[in-house]
C-alpha positions, -999 to 999 in steps of 0.1 A, spaced: -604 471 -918 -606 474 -880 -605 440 -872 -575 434 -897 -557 464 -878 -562 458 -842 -560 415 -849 -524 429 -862 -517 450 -831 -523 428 -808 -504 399 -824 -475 424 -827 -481 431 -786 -477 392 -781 -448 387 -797 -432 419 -778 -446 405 -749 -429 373 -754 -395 395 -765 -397 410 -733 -401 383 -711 -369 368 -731 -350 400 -726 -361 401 -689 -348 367 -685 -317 381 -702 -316 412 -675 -318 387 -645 -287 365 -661 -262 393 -667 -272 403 -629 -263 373 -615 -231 370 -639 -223 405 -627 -227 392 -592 -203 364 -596 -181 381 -612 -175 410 -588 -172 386 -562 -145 365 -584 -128 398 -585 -128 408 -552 -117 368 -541 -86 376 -564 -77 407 -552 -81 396 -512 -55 366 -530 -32 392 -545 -33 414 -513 -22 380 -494 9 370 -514 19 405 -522 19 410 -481 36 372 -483 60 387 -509 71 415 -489 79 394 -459 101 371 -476 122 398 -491 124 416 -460 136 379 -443 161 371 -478 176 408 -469 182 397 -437 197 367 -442 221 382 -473 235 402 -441 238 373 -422 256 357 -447 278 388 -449 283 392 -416 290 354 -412 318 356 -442 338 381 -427 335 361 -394 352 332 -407 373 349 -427 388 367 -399 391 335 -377 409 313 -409 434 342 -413 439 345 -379 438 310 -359 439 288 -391 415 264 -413 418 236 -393 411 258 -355 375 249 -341 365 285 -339 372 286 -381 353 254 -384 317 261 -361 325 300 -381 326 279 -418 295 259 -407 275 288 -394 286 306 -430 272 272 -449 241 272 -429 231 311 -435 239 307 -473 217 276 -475 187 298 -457 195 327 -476 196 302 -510 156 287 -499 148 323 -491 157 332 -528 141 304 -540 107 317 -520 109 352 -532 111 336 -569 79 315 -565 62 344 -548 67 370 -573 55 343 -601 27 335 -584 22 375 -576 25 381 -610 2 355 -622 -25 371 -595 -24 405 -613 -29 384 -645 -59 367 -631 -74 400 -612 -71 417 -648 -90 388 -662 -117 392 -638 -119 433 -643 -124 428 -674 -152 404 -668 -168 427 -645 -166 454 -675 -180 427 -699 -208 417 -673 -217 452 -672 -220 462 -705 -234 430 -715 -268 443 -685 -266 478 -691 -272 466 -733 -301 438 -722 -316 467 -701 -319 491 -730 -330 461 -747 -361 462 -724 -369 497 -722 -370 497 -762 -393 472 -762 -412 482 -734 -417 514 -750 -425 501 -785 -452 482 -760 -463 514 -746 -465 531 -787 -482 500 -798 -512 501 -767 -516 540 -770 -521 534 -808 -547 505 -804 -563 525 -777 -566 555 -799 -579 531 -833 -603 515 -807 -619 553 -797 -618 563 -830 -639 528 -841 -661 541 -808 -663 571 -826 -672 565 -863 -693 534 -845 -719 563 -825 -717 586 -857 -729 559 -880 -758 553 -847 -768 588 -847 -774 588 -885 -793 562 -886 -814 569 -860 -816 608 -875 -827 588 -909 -853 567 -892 -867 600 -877 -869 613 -906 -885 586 -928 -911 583 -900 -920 622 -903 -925 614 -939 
């Protein structure tokens, strides 16, 4: 019965030993996944950062151009109603207009693409958060994984340790009998 119960121990302590080595494996993966995805996040929000600064310049420059262009309408308005369409002041005023509504136009244009690609940045720094969350719940569950099984280990050991003192035990009882029955068919 012993051997039957400590042969079955032990082959239940390798197999948890091989669980654990697994689930150790396991622990060091979702480490270095939790790694790389905190630095992913942190690369995409430094990117965010970038074009959001980017962003905020070209609005800042279209806002100063849509004064330009303001300033540049009633500047050749003033100079066609006073001197004329066909007066070279009206016509360098006209082209000046033209020139600051083309800039203004491209600085539109910029202020589009940079809020789509600011927008897609949030949607890709969201995408990593939740990575990072997924990383670390996906560690903290493979490191409870480990201490379960390194505690059902630690049960498992304690309880072959005690079967094996007990054996130790019955083992010198059964010695002491015998020799106390060999004493006493000698004194016969």
């Amino acid at each position: 019965n012993y051997e039957k119960t400590i042969a079955g121990t032990e082959a239940k302590l390798s197999m948890l030993g091989q669980k654990l080595t697994q689930q150790q494996r396991a622990v060091e993966q979702y480490s270095r996944a939790l790694v790389a995805a905190n630095d992913k996040l942190k690369e995409n929000y430094d990117r965010h950062q970038d074009y959001t600064q980017r962003l905020e310049q070209a609005k800042a420059r279209q806002e100063d151009l849509r004064f330009e262009v303001e300033a540049a309408t009633v500047a050749y308005e003033n100079y066609r109603d006073s001197l004329g369409e066909t007066d070279s002041a009206t016509i360098a005023a006209k082209q000046n207009l033209e020139r600051y509504q083309e800039e203004y136009a491209d600085a539109t244009a910029e202020v589009t693409k940079l809020e789509g690609q600011v927008k897609a940045l949030q949607k890709t720094m969201q995408n990593s958060a939740d990575a990072v969350s997924k990383a670390t719940t996906d560690l903290n569950n493979a490191k409870a994984a480990t201490k379960e099984t390194e505690a059902e280990i630690r049960k498992l050991t304690e309880r072959r340790s005690g079967r094996e003192q007990g054996f130790l035990q019955d083992r010198r009882k059964m010695m002491r009998r015998t020799l106390y029955l060999r004493r006493e068919t000698m004194c016969m």
